[in-house]
DRENSENU-759089 format. One record per residue (C-alpha): residue number from 1; x, y, z. Coordinates in steps of 0.5 Angstrom, whole numbers. Each point is the difference from the previous one (the first is absolute). Layout:
// residues N
[site NUM [X Y Z]];
...
// end
This chain:
// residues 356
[site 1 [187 84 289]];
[site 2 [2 -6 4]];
[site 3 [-6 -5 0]];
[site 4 [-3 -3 5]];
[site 5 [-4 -8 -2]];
[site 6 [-7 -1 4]];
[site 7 [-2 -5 -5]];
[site 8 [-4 -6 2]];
[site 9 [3 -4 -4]];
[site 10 [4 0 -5]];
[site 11 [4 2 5]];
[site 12 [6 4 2]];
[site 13 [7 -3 -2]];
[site 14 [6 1 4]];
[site 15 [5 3 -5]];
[site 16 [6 -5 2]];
[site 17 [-5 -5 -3]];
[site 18 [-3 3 -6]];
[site 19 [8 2 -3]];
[site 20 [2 -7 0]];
[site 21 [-7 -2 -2]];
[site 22 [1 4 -6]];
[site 23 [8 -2 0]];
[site 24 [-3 -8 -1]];
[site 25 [-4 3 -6]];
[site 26 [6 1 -4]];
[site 27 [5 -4 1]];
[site 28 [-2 -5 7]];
[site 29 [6 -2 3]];
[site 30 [5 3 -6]];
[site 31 [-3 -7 -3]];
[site 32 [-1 5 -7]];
[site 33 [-8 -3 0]];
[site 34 [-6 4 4]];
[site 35 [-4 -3 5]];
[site 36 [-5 1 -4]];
[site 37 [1 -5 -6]];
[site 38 [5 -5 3]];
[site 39 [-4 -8 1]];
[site 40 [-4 0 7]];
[site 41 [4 -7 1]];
[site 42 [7 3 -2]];
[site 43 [5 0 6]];
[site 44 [-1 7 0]];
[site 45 [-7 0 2]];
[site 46 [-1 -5 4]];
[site 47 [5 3 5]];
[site 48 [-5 5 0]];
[site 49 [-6 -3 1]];
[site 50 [4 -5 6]];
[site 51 [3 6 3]];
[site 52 [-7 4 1]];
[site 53 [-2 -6 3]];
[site 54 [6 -1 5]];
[site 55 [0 8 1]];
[site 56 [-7 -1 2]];
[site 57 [-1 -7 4]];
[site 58 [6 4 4]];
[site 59 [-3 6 1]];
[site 60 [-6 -3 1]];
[site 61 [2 -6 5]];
[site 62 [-5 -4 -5]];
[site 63 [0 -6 3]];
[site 64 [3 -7 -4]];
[site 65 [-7 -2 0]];
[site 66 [-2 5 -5]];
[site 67 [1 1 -8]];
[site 68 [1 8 -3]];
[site 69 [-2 1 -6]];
[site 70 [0 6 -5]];
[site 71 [-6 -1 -5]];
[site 72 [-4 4 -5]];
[site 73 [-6 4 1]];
[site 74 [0 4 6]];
[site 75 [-3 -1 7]];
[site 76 [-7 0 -3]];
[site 77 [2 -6 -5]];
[site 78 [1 -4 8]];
[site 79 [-7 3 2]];
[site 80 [-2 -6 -5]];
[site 81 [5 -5 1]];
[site 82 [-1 -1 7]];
[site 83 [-6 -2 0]];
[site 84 [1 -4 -6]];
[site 85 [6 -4 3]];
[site 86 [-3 0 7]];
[site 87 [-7 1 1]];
[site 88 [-3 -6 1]];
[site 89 [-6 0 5]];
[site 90 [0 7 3]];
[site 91 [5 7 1]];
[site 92 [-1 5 5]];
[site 93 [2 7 -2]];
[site 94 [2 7 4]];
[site 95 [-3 6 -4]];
[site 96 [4 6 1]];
[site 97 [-1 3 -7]];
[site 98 [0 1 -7]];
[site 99 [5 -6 -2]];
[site 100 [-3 -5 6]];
[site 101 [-6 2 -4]];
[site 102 [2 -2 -7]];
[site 103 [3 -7 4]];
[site 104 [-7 -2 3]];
[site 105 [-3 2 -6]];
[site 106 [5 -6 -4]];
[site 107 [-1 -5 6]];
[site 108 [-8 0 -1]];
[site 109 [3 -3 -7]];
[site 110 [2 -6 3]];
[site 111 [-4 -1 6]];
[site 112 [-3 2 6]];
[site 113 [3 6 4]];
[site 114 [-1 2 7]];
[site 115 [2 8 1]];
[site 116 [2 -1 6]];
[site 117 [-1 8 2]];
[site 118 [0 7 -4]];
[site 119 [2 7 1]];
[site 120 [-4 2 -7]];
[site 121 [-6 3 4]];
[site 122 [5 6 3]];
[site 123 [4 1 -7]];
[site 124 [5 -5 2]];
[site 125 [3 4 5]];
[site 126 [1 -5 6]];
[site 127 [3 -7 1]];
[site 128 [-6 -4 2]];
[site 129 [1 -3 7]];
[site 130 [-3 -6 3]];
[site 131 [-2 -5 -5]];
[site 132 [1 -8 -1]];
[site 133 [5 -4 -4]];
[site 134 [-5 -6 -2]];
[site 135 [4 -6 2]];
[site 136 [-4 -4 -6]];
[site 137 [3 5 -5]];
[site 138 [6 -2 -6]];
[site 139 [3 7 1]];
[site 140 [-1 7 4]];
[site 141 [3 5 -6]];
[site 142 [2 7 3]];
[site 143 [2 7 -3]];
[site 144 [5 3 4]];
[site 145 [0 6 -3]];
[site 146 [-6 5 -4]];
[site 147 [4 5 -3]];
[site 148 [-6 3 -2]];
[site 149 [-3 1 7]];
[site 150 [7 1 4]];
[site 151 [-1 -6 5]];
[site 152 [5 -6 1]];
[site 153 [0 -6 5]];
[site 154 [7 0 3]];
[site 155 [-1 -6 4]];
[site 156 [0 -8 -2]];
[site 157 [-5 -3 2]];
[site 158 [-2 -7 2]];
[site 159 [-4 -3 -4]];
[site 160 [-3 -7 1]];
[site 161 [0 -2 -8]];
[site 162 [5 2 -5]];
[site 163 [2 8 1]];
[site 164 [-1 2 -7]];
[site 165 [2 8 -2]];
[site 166 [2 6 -5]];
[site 167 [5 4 2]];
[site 168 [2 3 -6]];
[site 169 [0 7 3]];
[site 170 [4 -1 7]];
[site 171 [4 -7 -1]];
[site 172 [7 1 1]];
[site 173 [-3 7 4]];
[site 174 [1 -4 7]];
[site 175 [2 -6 3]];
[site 176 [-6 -7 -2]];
[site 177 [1 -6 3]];
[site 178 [-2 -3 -6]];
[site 179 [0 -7 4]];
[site 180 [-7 2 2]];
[site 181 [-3 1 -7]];
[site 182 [-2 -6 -6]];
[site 183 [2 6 -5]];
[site 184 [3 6 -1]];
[site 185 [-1 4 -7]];
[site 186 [-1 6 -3]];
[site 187 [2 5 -6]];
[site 188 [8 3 0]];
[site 189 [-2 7 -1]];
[site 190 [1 3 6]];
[site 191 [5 -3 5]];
[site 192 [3 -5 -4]];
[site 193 [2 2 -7]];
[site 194 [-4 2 -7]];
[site 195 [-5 -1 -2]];
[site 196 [-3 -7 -5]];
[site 197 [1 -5 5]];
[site 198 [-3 -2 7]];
[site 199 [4 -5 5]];
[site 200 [-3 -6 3]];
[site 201 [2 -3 7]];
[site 202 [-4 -7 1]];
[site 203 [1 -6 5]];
[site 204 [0 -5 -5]];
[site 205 [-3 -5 3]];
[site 206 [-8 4 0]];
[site 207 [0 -2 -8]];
[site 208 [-2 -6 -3]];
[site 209 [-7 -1 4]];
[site 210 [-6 2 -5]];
[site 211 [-3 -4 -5]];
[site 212 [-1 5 -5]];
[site 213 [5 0 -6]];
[site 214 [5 6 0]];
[site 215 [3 4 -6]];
[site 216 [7 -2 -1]];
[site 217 [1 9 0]];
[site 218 [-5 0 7]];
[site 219 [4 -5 4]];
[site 220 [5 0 5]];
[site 221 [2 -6 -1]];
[site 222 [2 1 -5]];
[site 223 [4 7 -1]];
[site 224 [4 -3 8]];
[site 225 [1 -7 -6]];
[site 226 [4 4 -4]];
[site 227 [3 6 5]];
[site 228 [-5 6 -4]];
[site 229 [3 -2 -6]];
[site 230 [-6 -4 -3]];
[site 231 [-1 5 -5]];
[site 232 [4 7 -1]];
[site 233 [0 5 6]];
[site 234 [1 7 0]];
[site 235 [8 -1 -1]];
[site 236 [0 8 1]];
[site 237 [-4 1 6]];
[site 238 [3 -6 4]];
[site 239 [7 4 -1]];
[site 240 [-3 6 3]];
[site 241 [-2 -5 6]];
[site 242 [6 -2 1]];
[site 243 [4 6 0]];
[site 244 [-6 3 5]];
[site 245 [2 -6 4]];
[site 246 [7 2 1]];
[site 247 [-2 7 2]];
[site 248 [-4 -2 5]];
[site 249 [5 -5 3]];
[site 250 [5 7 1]];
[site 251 [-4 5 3]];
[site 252 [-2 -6 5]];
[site 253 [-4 -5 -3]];
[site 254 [-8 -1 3]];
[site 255 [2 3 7]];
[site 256 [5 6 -3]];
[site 257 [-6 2 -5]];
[site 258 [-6 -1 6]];
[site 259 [4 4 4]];
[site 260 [0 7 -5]];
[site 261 [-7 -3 -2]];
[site 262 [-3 2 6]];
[site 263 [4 7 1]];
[site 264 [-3 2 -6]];
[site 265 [-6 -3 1]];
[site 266 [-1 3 8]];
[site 267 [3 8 -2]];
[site 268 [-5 0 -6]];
[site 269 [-6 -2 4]];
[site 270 [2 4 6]];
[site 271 [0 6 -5]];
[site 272 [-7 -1 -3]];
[site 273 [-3 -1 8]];
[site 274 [4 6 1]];
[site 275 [-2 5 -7]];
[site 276 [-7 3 2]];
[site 277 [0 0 -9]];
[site 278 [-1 -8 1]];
[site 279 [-2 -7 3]];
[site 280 [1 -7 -1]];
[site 281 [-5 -5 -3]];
[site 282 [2 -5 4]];
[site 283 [-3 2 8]];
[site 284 [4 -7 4]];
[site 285 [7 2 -1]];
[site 286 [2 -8 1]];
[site 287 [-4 0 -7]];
[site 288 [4 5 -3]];
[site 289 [5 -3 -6]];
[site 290 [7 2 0]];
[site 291 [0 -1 -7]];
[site 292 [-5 4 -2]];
[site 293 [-3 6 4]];
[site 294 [-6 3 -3]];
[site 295 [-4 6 3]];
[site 296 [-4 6 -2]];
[site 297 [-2 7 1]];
[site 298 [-4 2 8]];
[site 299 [-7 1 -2]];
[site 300 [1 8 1]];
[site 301 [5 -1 -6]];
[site 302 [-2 -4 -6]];
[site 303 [-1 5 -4]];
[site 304 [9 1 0]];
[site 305 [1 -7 -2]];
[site 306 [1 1 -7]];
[site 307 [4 7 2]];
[site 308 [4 -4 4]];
[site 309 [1 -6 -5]];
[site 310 [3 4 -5]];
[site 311 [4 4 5]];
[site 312 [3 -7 2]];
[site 313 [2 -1 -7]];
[site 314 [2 6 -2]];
[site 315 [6 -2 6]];
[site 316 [2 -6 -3]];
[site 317 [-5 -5 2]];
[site 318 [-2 -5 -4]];
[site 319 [-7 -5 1]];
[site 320 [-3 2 7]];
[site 321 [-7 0 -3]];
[site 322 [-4 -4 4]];
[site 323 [-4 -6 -4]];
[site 324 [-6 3 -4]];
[site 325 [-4 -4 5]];
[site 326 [1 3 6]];
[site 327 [4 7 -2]];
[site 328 [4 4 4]];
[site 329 [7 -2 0]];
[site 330 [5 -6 1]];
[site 331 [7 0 0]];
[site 332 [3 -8 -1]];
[site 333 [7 1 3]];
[site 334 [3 -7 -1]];
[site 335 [7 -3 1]];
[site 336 [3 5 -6]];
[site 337 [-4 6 3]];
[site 338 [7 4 3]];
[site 339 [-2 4 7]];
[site 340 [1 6 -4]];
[site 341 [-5 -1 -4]];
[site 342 [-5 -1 6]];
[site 343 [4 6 3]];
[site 344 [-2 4 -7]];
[site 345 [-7 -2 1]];
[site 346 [-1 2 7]];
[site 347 [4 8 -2]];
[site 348 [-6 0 -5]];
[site 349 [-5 -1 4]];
[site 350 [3 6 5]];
[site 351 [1 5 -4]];
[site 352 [-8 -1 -3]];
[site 353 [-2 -1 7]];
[site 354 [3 7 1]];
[site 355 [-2 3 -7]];
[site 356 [-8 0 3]];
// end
């Protein structure tokens, strides 16, 4: 039975990207050597990791004034680093949900943090509206998407300050003026390539302006001095962000992939509004991700809700259970996720619907 990857992340994978990837694992580029054992500073590498870079900048539209840069540690190590490399006085943050959460939390570390606005209150199922940017603060830091609790900010916005967000679950999903942001960042595993490496999108002129000693591992400085080879990158990784890369460009680069994000992402939701079975937890259709759709049994039907999960899988579905904090469902359709996949989804929710 055909599969069909709902996965948060790690994520789906085109086919195309994971053959060539496994290819480069035997023999990279018929050099007789594996790309997980040649020298991180060999020629080999190096135009790895410089064509991931250019792919992105080109995809992207990066400006020159800003460094990419592939490190360890996951997003999660730059909810720390950021503070560290950029906090001097005070950081604004917007909390939308969980990973906001964690980033304030580390922030506090390093100084004082105006949390700007909040959707906790409601389970973080809206984007909150209406707040105030402090003028004063060093940076406002923003999660464009909660893939727990299914909402996304699709708009850049204007900040007074340096424009700091995670985009790990929908960079490269839509277009970003990235000119308007100080930095972009995020892990790789849902739309960029696997697992075990995080990208950092940084205007180099924002560094350099605490008075605090960095560690060599934590500061950016020092990872754009040396173009993300101060130490050991994930050589393996990087290659399959390289290959991932490549595959954006042929199915139409950001604005081809937008365009099927949104097809996929409008027919599951018209289903789910549809389906008297379901309804979505996210009530503002504005605030709705089109990467992560999360929705829920209608309250006349909760006691089917694990009927239907194991039905969906027994129809090829793959990790549409909802977050253990909010339950119900949630179906990730990120770039790889084809539209039959969403097609497949919707099937299974019609003919459940019918069984009742």
């Amino acid at each position: 039975m055909k599969k069909h990857n709902f996965a948060a992340g790690p994520s789906i994978i085109p086919d195309s990207v994971k053959e060539v990837t496994a290819k480069g694992i035997l023999d990279l580029n018929n050099i007789g050597l594996s790309v997980m054992e040649i020298s991180h500073r060999s020629k080999d590498f190096l135009a790895i990791i410089q064509g991931a870079e250019n792919l992105m900048r080109e995809l992207l539209a990066v400006p020159d004034s800003h460094k990419i840069l592939f490190v360890h540690g996951g997003a999660s190590m730059n909810f720390c680093m950021i503070p560290y490399n950029l906090l001097q006085t005070k950081a604004a943050y917007l909390d939308t949900g969980a990973w906001s959460s964690k980033a304030i939390k580390e922030a506090k570390i390093f100084g004082e943090v105006n949390v700007v606005a909040s959707s906790k209150e409601a389970t973080y199922n809206y984007i909150p509206k209406g707040y105030t940017i402090p003028a004063d603060a060093d940076y406002f830091h923003i999660t464009t998407n909660n893939t727990i609790y299914g909402t996304e900010i699709k708009t850049d916005i204007d900040s007074p300050v340096p424009l700091i967000a995670d985009a790990s679950s929908d960079i490269m999903s839509r277009p970003m003026d990235i000119s308007k942001y100080g930095m972009v960042y995020g892990g790789a595993q849902k739309n960029v390539g696997p697992a075990g490496v995080a990208f950092v999108i940084i205007d180099e002129s924002l560094l350099g302006k605490v008075d605090r000693p960095i560690p060599s591992m934590l500061d950016y400085r020092i990872h754009i001095k040396d173009e993300s080879l101060y130490n050991t990158p994930s050589c393996l990784a990087v290659y399959g962000i390289l290959n991932m890369l490549k595959w954006l460009k042929g199915m139409g680069g950001v604005e081809g992939i937008h365009k099927i994000n949104v097809e996929k992402a409008g027919m599951l939701y018209d289903e789910i509004d549809r389906n008297k079975l379901f309804k979505s937890t996210v009530p503002d259709v504005n605030d709705r991700s089109i990467m992560n759709v999360t929705f829920i049994m209608n309250d006349d039907y909760k006691d089917k809700e694990a009927e239907f999960l194991e039905y969906a899988v027994s129809q090829g579905m793959v990790g549409i259970k909802g977050h253990r904090s909010v339950g119900g469902f949630r179906a990730s359709i990120y770039n790889a996720l084809p539209v039959d996949s969403v097609k497949a989804l919707i099937t299974a929710m019609k003919d459940f619907e019918a069984k009742l």
